[in-house]
C-alpha positions in Angstrom: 0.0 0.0 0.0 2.8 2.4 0.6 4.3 1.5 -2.3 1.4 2.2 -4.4 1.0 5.4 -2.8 4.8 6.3 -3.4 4.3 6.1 -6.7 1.4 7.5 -7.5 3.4 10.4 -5.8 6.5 10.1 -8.7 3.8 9.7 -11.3 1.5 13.1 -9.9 5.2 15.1 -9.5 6.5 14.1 -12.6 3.6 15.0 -14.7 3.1 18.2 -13.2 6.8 19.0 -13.7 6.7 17.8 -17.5 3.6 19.9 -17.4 5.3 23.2 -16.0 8.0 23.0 -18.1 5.5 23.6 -21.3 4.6 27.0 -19.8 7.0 29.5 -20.0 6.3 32.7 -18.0 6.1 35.6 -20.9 8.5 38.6 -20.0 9.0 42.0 -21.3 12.4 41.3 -22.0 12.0 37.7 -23.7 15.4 37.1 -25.3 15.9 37.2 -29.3 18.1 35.7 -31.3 19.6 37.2 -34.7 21.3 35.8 -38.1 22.9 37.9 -40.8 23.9 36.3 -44.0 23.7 37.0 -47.7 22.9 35.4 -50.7 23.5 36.1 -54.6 20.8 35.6 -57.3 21.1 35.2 -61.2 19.2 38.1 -62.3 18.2 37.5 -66.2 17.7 40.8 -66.8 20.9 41.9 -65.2 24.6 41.4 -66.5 25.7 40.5 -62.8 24.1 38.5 -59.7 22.5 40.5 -56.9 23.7 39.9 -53.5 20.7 40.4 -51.1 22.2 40.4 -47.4 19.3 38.7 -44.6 18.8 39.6 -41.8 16.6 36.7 -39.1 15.2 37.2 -35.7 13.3 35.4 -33.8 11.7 35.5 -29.7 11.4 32.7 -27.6 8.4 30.9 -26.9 5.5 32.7 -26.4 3.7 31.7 -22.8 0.6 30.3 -24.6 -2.0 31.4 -21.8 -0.9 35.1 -22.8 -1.0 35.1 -26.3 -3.1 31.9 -27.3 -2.6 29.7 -30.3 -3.7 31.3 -33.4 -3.1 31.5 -37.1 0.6 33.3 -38.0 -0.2 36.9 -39.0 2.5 38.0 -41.9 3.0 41.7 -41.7 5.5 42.5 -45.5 6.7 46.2 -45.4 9.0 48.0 -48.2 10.7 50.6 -47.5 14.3 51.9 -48.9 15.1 48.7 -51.3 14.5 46.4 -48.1 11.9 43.9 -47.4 10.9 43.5 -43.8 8.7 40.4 -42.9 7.4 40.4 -39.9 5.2 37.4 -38.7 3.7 36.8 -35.3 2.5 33.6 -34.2 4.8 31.6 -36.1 3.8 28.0 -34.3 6.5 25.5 -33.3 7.0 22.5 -31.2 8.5 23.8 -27.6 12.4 22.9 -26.8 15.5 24.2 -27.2 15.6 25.4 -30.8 17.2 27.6 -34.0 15.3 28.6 -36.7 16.7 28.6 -40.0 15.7 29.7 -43.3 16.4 30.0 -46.9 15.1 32.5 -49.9 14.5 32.1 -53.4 14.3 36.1 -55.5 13.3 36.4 -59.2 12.0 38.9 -61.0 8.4 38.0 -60.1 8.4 36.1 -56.9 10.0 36.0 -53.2 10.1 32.5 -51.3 10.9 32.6 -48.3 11.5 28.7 -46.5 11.6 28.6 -42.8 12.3 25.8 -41.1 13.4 24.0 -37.3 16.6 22.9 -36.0 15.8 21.3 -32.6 18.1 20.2 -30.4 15.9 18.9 -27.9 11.7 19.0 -28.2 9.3 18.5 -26.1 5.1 17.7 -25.9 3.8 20.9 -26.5 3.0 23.7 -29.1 4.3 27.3 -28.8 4.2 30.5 -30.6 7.3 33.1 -31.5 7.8 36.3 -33.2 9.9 36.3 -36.5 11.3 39.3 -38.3 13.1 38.4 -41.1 14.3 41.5 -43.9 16.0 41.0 -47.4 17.9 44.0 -48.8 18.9 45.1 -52.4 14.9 44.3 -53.8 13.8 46.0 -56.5 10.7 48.3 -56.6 7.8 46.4 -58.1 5.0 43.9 -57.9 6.0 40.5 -56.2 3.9 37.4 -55.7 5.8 36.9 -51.6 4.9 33.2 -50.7 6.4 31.9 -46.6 6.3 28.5 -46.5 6.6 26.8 -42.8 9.0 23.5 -44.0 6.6 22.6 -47.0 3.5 24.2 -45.7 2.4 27.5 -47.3 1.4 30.1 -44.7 1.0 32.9 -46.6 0.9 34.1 -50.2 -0.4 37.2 -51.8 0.6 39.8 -54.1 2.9 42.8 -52.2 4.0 46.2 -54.3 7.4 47.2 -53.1 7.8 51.1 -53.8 
C-alpha cells in the first residue's frame, strides 16, 4: 500500500513538472536571437548576380496562456530597397531550438523557406515572433509566398515602392 501510494506520488510530480515546463512565463524582456547572411541571385535581366544580405530574428516561446494559439499573421513592409517580414504567431513544437531559413528572389516572386533545428523537443506547441528582412529588392509587384518547411502560410501579391 505504501508502495502504491509512493508512486502515485513520482507519477503526480512528474507530470506536473513535465507539465510546467511547457509554460513559460512571458516577459517583457524575452530574449531574441539574430542571423545575418547573404545570398546572390542570377538576375536575367541583369549582367551581374544581386547579393541580397538577410537579416533573421526570432523571440522565444511565447507563454501560450498570454497570447493563445492562433493563425501566424505576416506583416510585408517595403521601405528603402529592403523587405521586412514580420510574422507573429509563427507556431513550433516547444524545446531548445534555432530557426533557419532560406530565400529564393526572381523577378516575379520571393520565397521565403523557414524551417526547425531542434536540439531537444518537447510535448507541447508554442508561438514566436519572427522578423526576417532581405535588402537590395527592386521596386515592383511580387507574388511573396512563406512557407513553414513545406507548408504554405502565406501568399499574396505585395507592391514594393
Amino acid at each position: 500500500m505504501k508502495r502504491a501510494l509512493i508512486i502515485s506520488l513520482l507519477v503526480a510530480a512528474m507530470g506536473m513538472i513535465a507539465f510546467v515546463g511547457c509554460e513559460k512565463e512571458d516577459t517583457t524582456g524575452r530574449p531574441t536571437v539574430t542571423a545575418v547572411a547573404s545570398q546572390t541571385t542570377d538576375n536575367p535581366s541583369q549582367s551581374e548576380p544581386v547579393t541580397h544580405n538577410t537579416t533573421l530574428s526570432y523571440t522565444d516561446c511565447h507563454s501560450s496562456q498570454s497570447k493563445g494559439m492562433y493563425d501566424p499573421v505576416v506583416l510585408p513592409n517595403y521601405d528603402n530597397g529592403v523587405l521586412q517580414i514580420a510574422i507573429e504567431n509563427f507556431c513550433l513544437t516547444c524545446g531548445v531550438f534555432t530557426v533557419v531559413e532560406e530565400s529564393e528572389i526572381d523577378a516575379q516572386t520571393i520565397t521565403v523557406n523557414f524551417g526547425v533545428i531542434y536540439e531537444s523537443q518537447a510535448n507541447c506547441i508554442c508561438s514566436i515572433d519572427v522578423d526576417y528582412s532581405i535588402d537590395n529588392i527592386k521596386p515592383g509587384k511580387y507574388e511573396l509566398i512563406i512557407r513553414n518547411r513545406s507548408t504554405v502560410i502565406y501568399q499574396e501579391e505585395i507592391t514594393c515602392e
